[in-house]
MOPAC internal coordinates of N, CA, C and O (Angstrom, degrees):
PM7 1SCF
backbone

  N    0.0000 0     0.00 0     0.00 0    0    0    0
  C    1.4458 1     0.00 0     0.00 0    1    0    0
  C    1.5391 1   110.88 1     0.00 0    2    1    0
  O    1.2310 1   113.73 1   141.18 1    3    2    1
  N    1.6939 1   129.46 1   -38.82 1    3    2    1
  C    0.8486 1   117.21 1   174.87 1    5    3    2
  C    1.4194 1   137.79 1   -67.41 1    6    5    3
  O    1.2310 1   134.96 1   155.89 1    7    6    5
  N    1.5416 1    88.66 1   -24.11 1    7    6    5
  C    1.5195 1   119.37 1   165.61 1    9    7    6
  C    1.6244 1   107.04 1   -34.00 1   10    9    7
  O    1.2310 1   127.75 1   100.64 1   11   10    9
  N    1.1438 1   102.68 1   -79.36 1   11   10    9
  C    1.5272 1   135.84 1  -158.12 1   13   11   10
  C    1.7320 1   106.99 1   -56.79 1   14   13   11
  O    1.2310 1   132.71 1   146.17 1   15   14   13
  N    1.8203 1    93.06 1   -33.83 1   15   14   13
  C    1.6362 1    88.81 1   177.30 1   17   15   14
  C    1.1442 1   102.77 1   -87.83 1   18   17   15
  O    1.2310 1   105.80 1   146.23 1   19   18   17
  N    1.7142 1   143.94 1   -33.77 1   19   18   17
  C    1.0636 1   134.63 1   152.09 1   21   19   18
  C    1.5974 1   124.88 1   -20.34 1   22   21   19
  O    1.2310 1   126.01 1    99.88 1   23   22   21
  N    0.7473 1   106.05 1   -80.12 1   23   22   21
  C    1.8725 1   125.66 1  -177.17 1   25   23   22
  C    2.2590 1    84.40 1   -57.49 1   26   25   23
  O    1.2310 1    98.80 1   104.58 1   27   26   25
  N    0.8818 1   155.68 1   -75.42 1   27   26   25
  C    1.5104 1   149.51 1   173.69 1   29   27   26
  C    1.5021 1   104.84 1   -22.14 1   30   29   27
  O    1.2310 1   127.26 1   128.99 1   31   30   29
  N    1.1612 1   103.63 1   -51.01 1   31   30   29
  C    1.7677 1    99.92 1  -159.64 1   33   31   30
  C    1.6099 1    97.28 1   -80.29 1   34   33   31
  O    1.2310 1   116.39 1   134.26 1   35   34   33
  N    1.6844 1   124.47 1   -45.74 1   35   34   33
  C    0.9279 1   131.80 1  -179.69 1   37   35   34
  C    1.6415 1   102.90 1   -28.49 1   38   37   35
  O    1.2310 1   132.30 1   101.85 1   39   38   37
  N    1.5941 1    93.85 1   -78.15 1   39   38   37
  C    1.9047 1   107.71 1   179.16 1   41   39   38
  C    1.5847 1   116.41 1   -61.19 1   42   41   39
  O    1.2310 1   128.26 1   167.17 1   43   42   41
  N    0.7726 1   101.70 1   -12.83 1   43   42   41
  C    2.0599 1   101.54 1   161.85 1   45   43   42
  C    1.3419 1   124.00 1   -79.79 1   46   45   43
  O    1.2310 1   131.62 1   132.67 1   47   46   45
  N    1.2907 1    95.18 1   -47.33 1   47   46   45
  C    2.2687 1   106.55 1   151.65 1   49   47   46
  C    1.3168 1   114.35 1   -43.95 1   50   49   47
  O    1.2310 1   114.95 1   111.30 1   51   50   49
  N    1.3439 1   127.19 1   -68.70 1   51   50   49
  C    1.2226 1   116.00 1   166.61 1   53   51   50
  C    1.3670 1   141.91 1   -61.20 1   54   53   51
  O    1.2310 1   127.15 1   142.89 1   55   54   53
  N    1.2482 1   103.86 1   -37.11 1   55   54   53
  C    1.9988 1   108.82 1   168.38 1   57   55   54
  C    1.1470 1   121.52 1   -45.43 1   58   57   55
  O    1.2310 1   122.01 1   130.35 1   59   58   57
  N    1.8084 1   113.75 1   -49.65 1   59   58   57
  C    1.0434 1   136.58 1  -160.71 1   61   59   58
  C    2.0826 1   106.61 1   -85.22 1   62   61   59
  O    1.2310 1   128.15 1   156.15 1   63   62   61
  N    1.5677 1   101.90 1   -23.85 1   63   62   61
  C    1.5695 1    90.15 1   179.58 1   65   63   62
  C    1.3990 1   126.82 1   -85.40 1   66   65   63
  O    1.2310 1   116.02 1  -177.46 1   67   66   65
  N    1.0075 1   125.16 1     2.54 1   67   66   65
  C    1.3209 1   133.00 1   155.51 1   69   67   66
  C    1.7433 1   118.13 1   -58.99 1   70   69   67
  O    1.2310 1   124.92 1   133.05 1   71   70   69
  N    1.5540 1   108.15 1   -46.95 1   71   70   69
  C    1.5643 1    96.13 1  -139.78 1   73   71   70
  C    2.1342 1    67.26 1  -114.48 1   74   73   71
  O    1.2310 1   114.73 1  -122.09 1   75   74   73
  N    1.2284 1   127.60 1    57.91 1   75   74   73
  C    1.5743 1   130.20 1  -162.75 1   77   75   74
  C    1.2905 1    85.57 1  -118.42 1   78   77   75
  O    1.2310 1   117.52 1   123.83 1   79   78   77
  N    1.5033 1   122.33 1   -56.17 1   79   78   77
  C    1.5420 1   114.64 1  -174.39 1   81   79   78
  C    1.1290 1   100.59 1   -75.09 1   82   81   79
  O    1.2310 1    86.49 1   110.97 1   83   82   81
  N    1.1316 1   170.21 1   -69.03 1   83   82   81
  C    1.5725 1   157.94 1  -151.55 1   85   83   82
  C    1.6639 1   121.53 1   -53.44 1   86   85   83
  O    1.2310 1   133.51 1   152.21 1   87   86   85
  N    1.4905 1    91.48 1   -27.79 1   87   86   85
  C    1.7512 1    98.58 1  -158.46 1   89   87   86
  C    1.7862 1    80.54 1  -103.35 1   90   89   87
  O    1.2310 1   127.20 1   -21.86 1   91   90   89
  N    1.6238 1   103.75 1   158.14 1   91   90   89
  C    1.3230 1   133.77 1   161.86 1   93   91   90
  C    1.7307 1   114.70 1   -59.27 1   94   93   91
  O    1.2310 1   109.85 1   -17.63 1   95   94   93
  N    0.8176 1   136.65 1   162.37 1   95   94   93
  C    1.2997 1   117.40 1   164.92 1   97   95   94
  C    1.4940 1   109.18 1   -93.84 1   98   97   95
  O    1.2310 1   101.14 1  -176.36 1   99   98   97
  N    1.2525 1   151.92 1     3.64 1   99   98   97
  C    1.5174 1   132.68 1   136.05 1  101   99   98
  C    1.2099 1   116.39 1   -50.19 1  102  101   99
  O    1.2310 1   118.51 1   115.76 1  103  102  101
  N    1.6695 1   120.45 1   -64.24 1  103  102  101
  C    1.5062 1   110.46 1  -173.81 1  105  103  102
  C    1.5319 1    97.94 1   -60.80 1  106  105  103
  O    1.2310 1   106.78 1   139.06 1  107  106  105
  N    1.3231 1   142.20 1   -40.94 1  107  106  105
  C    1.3839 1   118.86 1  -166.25 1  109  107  106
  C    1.7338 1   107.92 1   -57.35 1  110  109  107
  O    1.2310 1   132.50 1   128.47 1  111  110  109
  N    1.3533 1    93.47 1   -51.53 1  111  110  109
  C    1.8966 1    99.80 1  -174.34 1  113  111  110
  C    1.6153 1   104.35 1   -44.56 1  114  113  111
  O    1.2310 1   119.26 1   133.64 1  115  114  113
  N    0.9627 1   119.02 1   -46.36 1  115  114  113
  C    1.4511 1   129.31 1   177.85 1  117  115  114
  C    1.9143 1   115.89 1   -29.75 1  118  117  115
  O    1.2310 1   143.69 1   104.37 1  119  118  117
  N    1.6627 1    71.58 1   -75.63 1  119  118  117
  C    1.6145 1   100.76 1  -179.68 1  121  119  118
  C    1.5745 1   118.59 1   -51.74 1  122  121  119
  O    1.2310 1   124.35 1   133.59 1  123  122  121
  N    1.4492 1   109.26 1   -46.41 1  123  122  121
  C    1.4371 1   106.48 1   131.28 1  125  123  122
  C    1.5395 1   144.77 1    27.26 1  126  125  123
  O    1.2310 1   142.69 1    69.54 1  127  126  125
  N    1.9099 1    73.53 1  -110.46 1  127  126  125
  C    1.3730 1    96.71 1  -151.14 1  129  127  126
  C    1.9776 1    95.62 1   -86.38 1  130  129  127
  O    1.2310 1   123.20 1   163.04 1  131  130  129
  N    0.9296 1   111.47 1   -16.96 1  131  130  129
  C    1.5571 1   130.11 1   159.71 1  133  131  130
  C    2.0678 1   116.24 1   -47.15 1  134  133  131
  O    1.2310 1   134.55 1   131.77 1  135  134  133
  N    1.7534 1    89.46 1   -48.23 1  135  134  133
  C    1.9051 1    99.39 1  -179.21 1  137  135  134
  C    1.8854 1    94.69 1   -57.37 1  138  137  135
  O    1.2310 1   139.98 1   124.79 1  139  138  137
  N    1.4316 1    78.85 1   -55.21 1  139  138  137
  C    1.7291 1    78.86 1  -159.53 1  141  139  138
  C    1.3334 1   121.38 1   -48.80 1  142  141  139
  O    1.2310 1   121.20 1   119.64 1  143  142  141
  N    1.0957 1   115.30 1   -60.36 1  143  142  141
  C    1.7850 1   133.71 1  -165.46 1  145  143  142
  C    1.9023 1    78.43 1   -57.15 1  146  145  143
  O    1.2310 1   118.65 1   139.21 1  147  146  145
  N    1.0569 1   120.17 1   -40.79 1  147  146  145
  C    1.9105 1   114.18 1  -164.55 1  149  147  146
  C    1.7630 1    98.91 1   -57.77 1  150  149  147
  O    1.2310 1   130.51 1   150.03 1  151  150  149
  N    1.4805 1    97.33 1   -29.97 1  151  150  149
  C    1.6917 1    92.34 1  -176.01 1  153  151  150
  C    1.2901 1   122.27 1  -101.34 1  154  153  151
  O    1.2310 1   112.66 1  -165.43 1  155  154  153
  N    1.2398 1   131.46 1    14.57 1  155  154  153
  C    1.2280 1   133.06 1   154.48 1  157  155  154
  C    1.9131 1   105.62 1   118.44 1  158  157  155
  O    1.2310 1   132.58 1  -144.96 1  159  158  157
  N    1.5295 1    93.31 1    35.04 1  159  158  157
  C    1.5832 1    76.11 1  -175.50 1  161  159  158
  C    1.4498 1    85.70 1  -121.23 1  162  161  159
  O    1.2310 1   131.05 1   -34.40 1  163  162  161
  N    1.3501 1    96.28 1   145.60 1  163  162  161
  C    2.0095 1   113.78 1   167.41 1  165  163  162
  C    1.4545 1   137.83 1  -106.76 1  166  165  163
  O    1.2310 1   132.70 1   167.59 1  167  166  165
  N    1.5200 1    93.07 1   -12.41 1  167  166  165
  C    1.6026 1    89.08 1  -166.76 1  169  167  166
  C    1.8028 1    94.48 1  -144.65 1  170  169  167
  O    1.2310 1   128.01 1   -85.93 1  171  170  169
  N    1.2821 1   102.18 1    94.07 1  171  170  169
  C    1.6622 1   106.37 1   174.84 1  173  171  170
  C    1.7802 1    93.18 1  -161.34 1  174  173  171
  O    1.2310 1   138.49 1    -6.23 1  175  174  173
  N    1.3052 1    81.76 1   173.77 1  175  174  173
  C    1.5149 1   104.07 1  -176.30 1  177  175  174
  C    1.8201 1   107.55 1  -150.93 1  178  177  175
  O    1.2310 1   133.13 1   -38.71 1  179  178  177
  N    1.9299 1    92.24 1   141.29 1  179  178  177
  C    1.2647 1   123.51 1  -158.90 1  181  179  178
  C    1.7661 1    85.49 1  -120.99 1  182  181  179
  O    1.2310 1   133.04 1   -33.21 1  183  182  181
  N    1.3993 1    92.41 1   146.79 1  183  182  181
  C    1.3054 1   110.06 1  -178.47 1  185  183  182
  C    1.9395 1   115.39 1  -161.56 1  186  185  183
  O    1.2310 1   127.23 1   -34.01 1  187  186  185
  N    1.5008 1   103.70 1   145.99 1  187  186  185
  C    1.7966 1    89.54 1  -170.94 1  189  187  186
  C    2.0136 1    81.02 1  -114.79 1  190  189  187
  O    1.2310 1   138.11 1    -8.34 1  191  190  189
  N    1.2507 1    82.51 1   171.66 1  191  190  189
  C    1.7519 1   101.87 1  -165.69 1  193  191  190
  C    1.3497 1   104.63 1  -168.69 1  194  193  191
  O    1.2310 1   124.85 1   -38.67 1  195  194  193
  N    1.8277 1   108.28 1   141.33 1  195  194  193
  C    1.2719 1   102.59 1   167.48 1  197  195  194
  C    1.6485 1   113.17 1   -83.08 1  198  197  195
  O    1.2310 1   127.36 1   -11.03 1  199  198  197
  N    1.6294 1   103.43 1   168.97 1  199  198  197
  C    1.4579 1   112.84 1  -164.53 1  201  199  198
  C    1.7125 1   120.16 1   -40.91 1  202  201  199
  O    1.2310 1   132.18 1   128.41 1  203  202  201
  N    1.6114 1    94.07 1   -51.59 1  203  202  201
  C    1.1486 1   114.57 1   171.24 1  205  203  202
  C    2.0041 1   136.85 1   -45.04 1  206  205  203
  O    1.2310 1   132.59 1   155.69 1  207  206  205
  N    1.5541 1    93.28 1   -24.31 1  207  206  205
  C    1.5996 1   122.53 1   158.92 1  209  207  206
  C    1.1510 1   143.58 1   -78.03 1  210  209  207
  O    1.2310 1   131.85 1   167.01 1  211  210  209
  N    1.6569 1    94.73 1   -12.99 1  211  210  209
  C    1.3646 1   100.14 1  -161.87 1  213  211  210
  C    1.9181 1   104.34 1   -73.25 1  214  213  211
  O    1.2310 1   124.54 1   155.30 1  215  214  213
  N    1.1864 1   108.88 1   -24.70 1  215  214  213
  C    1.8600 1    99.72 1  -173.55 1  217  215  214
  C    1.4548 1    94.79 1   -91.94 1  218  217  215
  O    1.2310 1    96.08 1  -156.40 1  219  218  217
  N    0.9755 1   159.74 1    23.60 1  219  218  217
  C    1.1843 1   149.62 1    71.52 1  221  219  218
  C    1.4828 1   132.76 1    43.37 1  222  221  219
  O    1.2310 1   131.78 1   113.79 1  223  222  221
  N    1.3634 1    94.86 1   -66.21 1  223  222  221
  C    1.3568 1   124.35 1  -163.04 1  225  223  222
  C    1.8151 1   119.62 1  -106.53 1  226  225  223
  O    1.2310 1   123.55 1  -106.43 1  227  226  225
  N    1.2562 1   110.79 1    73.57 1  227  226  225
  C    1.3660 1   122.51 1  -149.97 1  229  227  226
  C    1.6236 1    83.41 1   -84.15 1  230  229  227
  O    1.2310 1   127.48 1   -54.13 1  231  230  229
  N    1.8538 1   103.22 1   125.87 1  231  230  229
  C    1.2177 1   122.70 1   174.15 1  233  231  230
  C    1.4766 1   122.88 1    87.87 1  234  233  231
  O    1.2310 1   127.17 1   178.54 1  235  234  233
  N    1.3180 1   103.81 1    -1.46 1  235  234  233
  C    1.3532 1   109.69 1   163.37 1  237  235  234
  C    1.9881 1   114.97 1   -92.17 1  238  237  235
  O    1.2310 1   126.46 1   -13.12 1  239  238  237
  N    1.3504 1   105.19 1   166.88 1  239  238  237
  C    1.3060 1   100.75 1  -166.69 1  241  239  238
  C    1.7553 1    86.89 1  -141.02 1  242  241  239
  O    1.2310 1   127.90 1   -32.11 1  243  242  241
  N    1.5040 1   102.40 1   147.89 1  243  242  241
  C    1.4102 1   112.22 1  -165.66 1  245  243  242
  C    1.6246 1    95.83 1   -91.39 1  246  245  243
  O    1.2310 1   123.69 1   -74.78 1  247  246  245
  N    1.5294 1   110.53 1   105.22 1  247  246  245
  C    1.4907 1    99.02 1   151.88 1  249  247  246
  C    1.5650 1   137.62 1  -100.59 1  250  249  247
  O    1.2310 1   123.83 1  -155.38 1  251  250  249
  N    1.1407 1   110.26 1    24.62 1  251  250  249
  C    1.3529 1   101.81 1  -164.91 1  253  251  250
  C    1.4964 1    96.13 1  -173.63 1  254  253  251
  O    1.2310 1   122.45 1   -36.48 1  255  254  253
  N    1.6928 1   112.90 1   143.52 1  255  254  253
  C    1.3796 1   116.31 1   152.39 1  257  255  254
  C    1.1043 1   145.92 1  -155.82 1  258  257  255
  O    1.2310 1   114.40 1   -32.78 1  259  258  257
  N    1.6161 1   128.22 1   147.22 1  259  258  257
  C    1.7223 1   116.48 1  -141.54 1  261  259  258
  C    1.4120 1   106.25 1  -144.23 1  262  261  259
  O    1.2310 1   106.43 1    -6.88 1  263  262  261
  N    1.2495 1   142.84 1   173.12 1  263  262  261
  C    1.1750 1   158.10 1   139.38 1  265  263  262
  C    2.0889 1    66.12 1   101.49 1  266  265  263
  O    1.2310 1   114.78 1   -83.56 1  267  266  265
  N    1.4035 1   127.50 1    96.44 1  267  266  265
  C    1.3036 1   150.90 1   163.81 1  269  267  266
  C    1.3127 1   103.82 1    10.31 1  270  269  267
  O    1.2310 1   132.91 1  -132.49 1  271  270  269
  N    1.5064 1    92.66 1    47.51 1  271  270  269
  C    1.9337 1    98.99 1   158.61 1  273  271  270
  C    1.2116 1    86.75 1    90.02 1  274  273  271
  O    1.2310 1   104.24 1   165.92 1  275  274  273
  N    1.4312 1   146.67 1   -14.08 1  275  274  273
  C    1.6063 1   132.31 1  -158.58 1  277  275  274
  C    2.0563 1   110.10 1   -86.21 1  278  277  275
  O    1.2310 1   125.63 1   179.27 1  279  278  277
  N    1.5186 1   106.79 1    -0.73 1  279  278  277
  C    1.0123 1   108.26 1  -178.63 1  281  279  278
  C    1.5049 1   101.88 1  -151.60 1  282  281  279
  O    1.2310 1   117.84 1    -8.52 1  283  282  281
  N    1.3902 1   121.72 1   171.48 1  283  282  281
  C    1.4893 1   117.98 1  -158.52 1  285  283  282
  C    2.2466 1    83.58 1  -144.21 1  286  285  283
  O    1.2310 1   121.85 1    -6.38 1  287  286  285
  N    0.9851 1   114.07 1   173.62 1  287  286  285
  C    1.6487 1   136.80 1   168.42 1  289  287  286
  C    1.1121 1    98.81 1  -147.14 1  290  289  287
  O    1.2310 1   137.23 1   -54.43 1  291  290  289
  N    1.3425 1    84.23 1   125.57 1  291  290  289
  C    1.5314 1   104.40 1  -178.52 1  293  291  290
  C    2.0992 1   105.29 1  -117.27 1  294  293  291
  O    1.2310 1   127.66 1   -16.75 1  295  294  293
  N    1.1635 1   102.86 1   163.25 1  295  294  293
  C    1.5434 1   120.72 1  -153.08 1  297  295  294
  C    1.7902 1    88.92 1  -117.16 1  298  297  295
  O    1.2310 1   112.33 1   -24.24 1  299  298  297
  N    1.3014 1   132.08 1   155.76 1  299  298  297
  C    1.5709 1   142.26 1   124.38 1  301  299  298
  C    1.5477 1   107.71 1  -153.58 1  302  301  299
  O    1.2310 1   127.36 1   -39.33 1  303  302  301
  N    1.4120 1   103.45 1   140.67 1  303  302  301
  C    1.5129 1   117.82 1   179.73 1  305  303  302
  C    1.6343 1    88.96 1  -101.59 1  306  305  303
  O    1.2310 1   127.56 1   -49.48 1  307  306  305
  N    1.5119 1   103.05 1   130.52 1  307  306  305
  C    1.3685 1   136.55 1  -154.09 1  309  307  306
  C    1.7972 1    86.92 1  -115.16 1  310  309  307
  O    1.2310 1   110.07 1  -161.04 1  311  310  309
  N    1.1142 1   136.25 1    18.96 1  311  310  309
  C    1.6427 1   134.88 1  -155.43 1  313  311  310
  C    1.6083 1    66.50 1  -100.82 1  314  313  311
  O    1.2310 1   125.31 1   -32.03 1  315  314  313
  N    1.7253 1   107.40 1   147.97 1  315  314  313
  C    1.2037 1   136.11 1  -172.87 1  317  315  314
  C    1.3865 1   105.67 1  -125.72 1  318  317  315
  O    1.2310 1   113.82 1  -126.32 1  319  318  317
  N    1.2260 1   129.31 1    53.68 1  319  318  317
  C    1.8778 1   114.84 1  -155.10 1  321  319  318
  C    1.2406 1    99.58 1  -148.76 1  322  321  319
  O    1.2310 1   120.10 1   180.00 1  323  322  321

């Protein structure tokens, strides 16, 4: 299982960095948090942060980034199992 969210988040990093500068970071968080729940995950949390925050955030993983690189979204699966 960890596998699987590994290799997910991996390819959500990339999907998502292309279309990162165009989008706001609400609609990106959105867009998001929309992939995930589509793939079978229930219990995580999405969050936007400036750059400077991001290590901060022990166990989160940066998927996404908006407002021209000046902020990052970050990902953690909160699954307890």
């Amino acid at each position: 299982m960890k596998k699987l969210i590994s290799l997910f988040t991996a390819a959500l990093l990339f999907s998502v960095s292309a279309q990162a500068e165009v989008k706001d970071c609400d609609e990106l968080e959105d867009e998001i948090h929309t992939k995930i729940s589509n793939n079978g995950v229930e219990n995580f949390d999405l969050m936007v942060v400036d750059n400077d925050e991001v290590d901060e955030h022990e166990g989160y993983k940066v998927v996404g980034s908006c407002e021209a690189g000046s902020q990052k979204i970050l990902y953690k699966n909160l699954y307890k199992g």
